[in-house]
C-alpha positions as CSV (number, residue, x, y, z in Angstrom):
1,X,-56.1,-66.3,7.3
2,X,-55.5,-64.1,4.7
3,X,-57.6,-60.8,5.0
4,X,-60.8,-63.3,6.4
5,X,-60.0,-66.2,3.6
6,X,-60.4,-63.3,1.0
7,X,-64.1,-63.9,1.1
8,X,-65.5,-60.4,1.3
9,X,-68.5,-61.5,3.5
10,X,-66.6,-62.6,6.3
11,X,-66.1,-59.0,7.1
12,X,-65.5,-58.2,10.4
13,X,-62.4,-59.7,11.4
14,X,-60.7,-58.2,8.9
15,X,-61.4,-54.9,11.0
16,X,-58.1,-55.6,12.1
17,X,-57.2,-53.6,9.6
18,X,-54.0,-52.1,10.7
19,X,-51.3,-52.4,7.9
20,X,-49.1,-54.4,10.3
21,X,-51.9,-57.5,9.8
22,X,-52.2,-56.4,6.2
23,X,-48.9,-56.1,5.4
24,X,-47.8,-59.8,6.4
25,X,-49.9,-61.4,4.2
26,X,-48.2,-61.9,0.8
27,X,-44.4,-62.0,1.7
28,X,-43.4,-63.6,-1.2
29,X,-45.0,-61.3,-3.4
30,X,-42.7,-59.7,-6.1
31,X,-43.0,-56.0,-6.5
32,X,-44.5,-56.8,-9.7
33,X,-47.5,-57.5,-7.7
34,X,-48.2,-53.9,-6.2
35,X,-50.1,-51.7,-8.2
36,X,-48.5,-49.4,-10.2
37,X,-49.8,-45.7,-10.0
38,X,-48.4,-43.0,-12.7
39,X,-47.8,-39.8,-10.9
40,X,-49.5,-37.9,-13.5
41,X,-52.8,-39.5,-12.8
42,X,-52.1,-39.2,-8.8
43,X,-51.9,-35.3,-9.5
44,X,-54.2,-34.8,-12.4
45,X,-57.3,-32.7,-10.9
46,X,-59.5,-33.9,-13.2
47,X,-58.6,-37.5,-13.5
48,X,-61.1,-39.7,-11.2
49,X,-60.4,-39.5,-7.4
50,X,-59.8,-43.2,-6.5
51,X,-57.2,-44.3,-8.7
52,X,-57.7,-48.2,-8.0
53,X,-59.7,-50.7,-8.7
54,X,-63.2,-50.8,-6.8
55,X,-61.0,-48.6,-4.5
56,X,-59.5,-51.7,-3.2
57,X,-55.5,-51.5,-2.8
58,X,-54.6,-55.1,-4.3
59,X,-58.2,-56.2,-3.4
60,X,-57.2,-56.4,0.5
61,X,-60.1,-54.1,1.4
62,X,-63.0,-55.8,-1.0
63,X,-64.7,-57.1,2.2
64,X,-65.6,-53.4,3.0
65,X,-69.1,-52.0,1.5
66,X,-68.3,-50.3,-2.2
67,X,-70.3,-47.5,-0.9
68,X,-67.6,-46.7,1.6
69,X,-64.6,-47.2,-0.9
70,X,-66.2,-45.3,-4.0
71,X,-68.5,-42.6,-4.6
72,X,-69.0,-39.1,-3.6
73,X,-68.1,-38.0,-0.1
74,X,-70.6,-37.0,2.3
75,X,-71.1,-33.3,2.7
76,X,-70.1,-33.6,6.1
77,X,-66.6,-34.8,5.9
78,X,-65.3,-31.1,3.8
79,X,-67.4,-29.1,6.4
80,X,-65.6,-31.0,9.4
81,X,-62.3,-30.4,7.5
82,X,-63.2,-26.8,7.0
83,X,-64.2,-26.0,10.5
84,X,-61.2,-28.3,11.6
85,X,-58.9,-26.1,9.7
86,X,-60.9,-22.7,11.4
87,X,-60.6,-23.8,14.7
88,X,-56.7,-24.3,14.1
89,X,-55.9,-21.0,13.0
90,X,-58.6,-19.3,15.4
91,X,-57.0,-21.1,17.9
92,X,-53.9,-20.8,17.7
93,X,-51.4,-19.4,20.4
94,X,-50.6,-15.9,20.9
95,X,-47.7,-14.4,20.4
96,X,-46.0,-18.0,19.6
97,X,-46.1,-21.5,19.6
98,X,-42.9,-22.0,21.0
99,X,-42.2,-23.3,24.5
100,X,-40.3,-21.3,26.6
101,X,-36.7,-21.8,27.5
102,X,-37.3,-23.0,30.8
103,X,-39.6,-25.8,29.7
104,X,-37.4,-27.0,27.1
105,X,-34.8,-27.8,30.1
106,X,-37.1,-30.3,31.3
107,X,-35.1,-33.3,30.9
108,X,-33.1,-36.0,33.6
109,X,-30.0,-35.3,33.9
110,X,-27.2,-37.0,32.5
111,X,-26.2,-40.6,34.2
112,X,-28.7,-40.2,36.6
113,X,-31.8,-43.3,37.4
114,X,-34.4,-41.4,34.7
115,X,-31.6,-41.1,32.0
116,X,-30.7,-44.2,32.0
117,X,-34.4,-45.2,31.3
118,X,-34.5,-43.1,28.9
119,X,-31.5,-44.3,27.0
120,X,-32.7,-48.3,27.6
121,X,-36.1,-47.6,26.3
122,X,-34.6,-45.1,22.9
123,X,-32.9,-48.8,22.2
124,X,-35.4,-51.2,23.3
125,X,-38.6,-49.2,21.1
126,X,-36.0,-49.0,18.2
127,X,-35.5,-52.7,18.4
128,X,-39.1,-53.1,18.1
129,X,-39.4,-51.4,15.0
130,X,-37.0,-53.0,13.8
131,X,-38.2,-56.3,14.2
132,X,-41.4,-55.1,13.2
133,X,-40.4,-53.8,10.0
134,X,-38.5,-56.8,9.5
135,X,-42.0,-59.0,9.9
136,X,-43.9,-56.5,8.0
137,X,-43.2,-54.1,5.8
138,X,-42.8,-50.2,5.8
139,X,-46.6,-49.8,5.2
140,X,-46.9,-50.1,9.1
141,X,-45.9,-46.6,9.2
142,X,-49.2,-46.0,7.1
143,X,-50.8,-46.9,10.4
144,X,-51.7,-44.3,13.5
145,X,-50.6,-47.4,15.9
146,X,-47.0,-47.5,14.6
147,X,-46.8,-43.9,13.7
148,X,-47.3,-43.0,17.7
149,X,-44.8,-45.5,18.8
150,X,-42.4,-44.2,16.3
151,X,-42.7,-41.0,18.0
152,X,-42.3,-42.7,21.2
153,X,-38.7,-43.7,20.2
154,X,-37.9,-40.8,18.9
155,X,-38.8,-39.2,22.2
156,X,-36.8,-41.5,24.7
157,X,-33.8,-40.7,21.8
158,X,-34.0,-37.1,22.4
159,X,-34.2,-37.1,25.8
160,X,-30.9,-39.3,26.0
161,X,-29.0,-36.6,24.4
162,X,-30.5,-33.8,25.6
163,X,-28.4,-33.4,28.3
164,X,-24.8,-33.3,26.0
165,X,-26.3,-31.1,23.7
166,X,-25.1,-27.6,23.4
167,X,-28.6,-24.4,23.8
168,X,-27.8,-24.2,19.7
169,X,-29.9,-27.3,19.3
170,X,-32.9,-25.0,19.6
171,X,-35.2,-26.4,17.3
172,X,-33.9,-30.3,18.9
173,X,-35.4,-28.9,22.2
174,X,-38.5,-27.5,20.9
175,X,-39.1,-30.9,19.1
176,X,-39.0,-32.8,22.5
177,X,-41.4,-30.7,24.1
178,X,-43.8,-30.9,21.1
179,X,-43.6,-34.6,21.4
180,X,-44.4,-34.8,25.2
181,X,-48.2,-34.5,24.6
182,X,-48.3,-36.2,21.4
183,X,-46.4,-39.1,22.5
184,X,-49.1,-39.6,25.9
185,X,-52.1,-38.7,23.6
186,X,-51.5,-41.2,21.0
187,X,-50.5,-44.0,23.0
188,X,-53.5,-43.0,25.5
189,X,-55.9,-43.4,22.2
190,X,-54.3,-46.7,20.4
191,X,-54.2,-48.4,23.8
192,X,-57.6,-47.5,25.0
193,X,-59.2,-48.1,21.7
194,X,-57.6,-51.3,20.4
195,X,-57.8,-53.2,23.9
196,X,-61.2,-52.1,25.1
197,X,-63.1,-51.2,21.7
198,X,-61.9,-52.7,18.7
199,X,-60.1,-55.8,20.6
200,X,-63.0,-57.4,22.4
201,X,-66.1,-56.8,19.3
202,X,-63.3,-58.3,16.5
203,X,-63.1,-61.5,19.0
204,X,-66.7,-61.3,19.8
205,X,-68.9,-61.1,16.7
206,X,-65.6,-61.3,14.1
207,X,-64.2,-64.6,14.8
208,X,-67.0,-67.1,14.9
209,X,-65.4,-70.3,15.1
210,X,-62.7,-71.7,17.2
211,X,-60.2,-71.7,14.9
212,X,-60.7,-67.7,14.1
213,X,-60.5,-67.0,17.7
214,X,-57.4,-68.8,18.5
215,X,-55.3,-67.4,15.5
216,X,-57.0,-64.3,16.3
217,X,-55.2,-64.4,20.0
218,X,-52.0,-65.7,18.9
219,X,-52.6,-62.6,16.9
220,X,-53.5,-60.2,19.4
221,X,-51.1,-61.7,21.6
222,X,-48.1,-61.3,19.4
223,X,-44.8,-60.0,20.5
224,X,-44.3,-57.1,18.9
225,X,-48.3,-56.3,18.8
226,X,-48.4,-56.4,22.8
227,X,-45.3,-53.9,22.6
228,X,-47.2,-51.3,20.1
229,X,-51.1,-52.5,21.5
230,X,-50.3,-53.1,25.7
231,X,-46.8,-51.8,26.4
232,X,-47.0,-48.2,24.4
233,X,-49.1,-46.9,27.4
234,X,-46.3,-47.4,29.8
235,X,-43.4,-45.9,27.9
236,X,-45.0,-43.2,27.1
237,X,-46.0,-42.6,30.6
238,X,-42.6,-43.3,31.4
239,X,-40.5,-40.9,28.9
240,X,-43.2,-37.9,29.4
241,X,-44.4,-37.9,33.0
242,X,-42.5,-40.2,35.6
243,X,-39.2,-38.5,34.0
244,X,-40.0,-35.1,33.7
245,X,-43.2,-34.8,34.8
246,X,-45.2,-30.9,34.3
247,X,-48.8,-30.2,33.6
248,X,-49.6,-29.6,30.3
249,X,-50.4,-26.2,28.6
250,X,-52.9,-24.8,25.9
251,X,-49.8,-25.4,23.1
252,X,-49.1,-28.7,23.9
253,X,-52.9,-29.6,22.9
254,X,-52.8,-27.3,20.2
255,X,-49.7,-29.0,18.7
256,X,-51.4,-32.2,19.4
257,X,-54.6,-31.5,17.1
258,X,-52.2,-30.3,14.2
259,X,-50.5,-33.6,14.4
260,X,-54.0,-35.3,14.3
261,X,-55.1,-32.9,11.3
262,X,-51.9,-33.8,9.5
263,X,-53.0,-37.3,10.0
264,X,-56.6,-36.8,8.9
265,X,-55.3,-34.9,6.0
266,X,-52.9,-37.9,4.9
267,X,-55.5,-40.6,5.6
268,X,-58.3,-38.4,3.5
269,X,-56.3,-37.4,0.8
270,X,-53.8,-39.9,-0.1
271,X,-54.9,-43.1,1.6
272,X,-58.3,-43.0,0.6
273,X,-57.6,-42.5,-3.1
274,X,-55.1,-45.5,-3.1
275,X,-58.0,-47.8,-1.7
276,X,-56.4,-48.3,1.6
277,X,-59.1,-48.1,4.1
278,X,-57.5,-48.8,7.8
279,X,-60.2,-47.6,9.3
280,X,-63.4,-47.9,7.7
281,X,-65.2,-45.9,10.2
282,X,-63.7,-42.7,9.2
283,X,-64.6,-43.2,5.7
284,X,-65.8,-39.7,4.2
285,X,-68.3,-41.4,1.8
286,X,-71.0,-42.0,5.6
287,X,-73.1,-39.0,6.8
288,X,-71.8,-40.6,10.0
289,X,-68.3,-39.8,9.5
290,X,-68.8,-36.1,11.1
291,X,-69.7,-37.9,14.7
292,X,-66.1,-40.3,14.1
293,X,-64.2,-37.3,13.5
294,X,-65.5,-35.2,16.5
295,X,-64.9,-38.3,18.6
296,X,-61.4,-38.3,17.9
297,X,-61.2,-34.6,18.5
298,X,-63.0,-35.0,22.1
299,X,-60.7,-37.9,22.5
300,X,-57.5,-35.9,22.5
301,X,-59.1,-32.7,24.3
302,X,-60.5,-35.4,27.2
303,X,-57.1,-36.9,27.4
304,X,-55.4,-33.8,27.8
305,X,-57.6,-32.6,31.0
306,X,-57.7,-36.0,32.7
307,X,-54.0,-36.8,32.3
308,X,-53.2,-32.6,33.7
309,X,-55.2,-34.1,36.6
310,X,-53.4,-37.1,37.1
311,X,-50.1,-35.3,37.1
312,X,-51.0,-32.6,39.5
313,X,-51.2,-34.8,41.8
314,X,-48.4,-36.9,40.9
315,X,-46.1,-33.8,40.7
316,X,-47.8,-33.1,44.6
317,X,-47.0,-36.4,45.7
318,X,-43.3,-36.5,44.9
319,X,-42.7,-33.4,46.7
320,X,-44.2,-34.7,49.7
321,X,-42.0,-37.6,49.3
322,X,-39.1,-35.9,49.1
């Protein structure tokens, strides 16, 4: 179905909204078809903020309520931004955001069982995104979902090599540590959210006939969708834990809510202008959008407590065992 029969009433499955659905739809479309944008009126401050029609991108997005594609924003999106942006800088760590050496060593060694994984799922992740680009388009990298599971691979990559590379790869090093939270957070939040949130309402009240709910599962149960959707849970528990496992510290979470600013910042400022409206509950035109945002916040700061617990006791149990 293409974006809920393009009738705009028939609204909630198309709250599968990721760019991987959206993207799919026309693939015969010429480039002609894509809106052009001039880059003058893209950085013109006093040109109008939402720089497509009805602040729909190619109409994909007309089944969502104008009120939360155009208009003013609520006052309480720039406040959240602005206290967002406080906490940052308040909180950030003293004297430096780098790990320390010995943490950056935290990597299998080369050859051994762990490294081997890691090398298998650097290839196997990149295949996937391969594939997926190859059924899609590179708008899924728009998309929170394929974003995290880019960092994923990137992850397993780095911890392949780490092990043959040289203490001038400094930077390399402080990358892979950086990752190690980000990589378990994200996946944490696009596995728990898509199968046990938006999953289950999209097939309950979005798909009201049989047809809808069948193409909706072939959907769901796509091969690449259960790898990015199901699967991203376990590699990333995989590459960051069971291979190198240590409790996380006060910089990995505060690296961690950059990453989700920088996101924030991208979907606010640059997707939201464009008309492309992933996730229509974090639109900054709905006084509610100040409870969305804190979620997301609370999201990454429960994650980062419960999984410390998890792996204190992992980290106990595998020195009993051995």
């Amino acid at each position: 179905e293409k974006m809920a029969d393009k009738h705009p009433k028939k609204g909630l499955s198309s709250v599968l909204s990721e760019p991987e659905k959206m993207a799919d739809k026309h693939p015969s479309k010429s480039s002609e078809d894509v809106p052009r944008i001039p880059l003058r009126d893209f950085l013109d401050p006093w040109n109008k903020w939402v720089v497509v029609p009805n602040g729909s991108w190619k109409g994909y997005f007309d089944w969502l309520p104008e009120k939360l594609r155009v208009g003013p924003w609520s006052p309480m999106a720039p406040i959240f931004l602005v206290t967002y942006v406080a906490t940052i800088i308040y909180t950030k760590p003293q004297p430096t955001i780098e790990f320390d050496y010995e943490l950056t060593r935290l990597f299998p060694e080369a050859h051994s069982a762990y490294w081997y994984y890691n090398l298998i799922g650097f290839l196997w992740t990149l295949f996937i995104l391969h594939t997926s680009l190859k059924e899609m388009s590179p708008t899924i990298f728009l998309s929170y979902t394929y974003q995290s599971w880019t960092a994923i691979c990137i992850r397993h990559g780095i911890s392949a090599a780490a092990p043959f590379l040289p203490s001038s790869y400094y930077m390399l090093f402080q990358i892979h540590e950086i990752l190690r939270f980000h990589c378990l957070v994200t996946a944490t939040v696009t596995f728990t959210l898509w199968n046990f949130a938006l999953m289950p309402v999209i097939y309950v009240k979005g798909c009201n006939t049989d047809i809808k709910k069948k193409k909706f599962i072939k959907f769901f149960f796509g091969f690449n969708l259960v790898q990015a959707h199901l699967l991203n849970i376990v590699y990333a528990i995989l590459n960051t834990i069971v291979s190198s496992p240590r409790r996380f510290i006060v910089t990995d979470l505060w690296c961690s809510m950059v990453t989700l600013l920088a996101y924030t910042l991208f979907y606010l400022l640059f997707m939201d202008r464009i008309g492309v409206h992933f996730y229509p509950v974090f639109s900054p035109r709905a006084h509610w959008c100040i409870l969305t945002y804190s979620a997301c916040v609370g999201c990454y700061v429960a994650t980062y407590f419960g999984w410390n617990k998890l792996i204190s006791k992992f980290i106990v149990t595998s020195a009993i065992a051995s």
